[in-house]
C-alpha positions, 0 to 999 in steps of 0.5 A, a space after each residue: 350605661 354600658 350594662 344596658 348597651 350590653 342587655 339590649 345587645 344580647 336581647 337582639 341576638 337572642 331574637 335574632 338567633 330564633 329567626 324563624 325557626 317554630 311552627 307558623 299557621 294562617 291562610 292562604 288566598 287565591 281567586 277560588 277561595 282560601 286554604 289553610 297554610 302550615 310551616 314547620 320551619 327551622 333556621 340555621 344561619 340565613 338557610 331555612 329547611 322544614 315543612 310546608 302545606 296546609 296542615 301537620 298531616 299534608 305537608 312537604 318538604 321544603 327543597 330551598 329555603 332562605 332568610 335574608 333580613 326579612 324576607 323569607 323565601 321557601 320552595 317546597 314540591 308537591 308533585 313532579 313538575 309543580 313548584 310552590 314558593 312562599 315570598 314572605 315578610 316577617 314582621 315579629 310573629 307574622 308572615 305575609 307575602 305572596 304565593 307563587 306556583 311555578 313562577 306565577 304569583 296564584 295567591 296571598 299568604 297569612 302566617 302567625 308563629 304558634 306559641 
């Protein structure tokens, strides 16, 4: 029994330890439309840094990332004065939540982590 206990125990620090971190695709819906949505995301602790935007070659820097249970929330700065923040729930290899463009929720977002 206590091998077990300790299998399991390991098993859920292995998933844990890998949080978020990993490259993660979907959409992202607003009243005009939907957009792809793009994170290249890497965990340290409940701090995540990375890359967001909609592609691997129109992305940007994320300026404040964090992982508390499951509730992701990133900030990246596509232009001077504008602010877009992911508030997302994870749920194994799926993101969902809102999208927020200087404080106003503009959108939903979809995510699945990439194999």
């Amino acid at each position: 029994m206590r091998t077990i206990v300790a299998c399991l125990f390991l098993a859920a620090t292995a998933l844990a330890a890998n949080g978020v971190t990993g490259k993660w695709r979907g959409t992202i819906t607003t009243d005009n439309g939907q957009m792809p949505a793009y994170l290249a995301l890497e965990q340290s602790g409940d701090k995540v840094t990375g890359l967001a935007g909609g592609s691997e070659k129109m992305v940007f820097k994320i300026t404040e990332g964090s992982l508390k249970g499951d509730r992701l929330t990133v900030a990246a700065s596509p232009a001077e004065g504008t602010v877009l923040r992911f508030l997302l729930k994870l749920d194994g290899d799926s993101l969902e939540g809102d999208l927020e463009e200087n404080g106003n929720v503009t959108g939903t977002a979809k995510l699945t982590r990439e194999n």
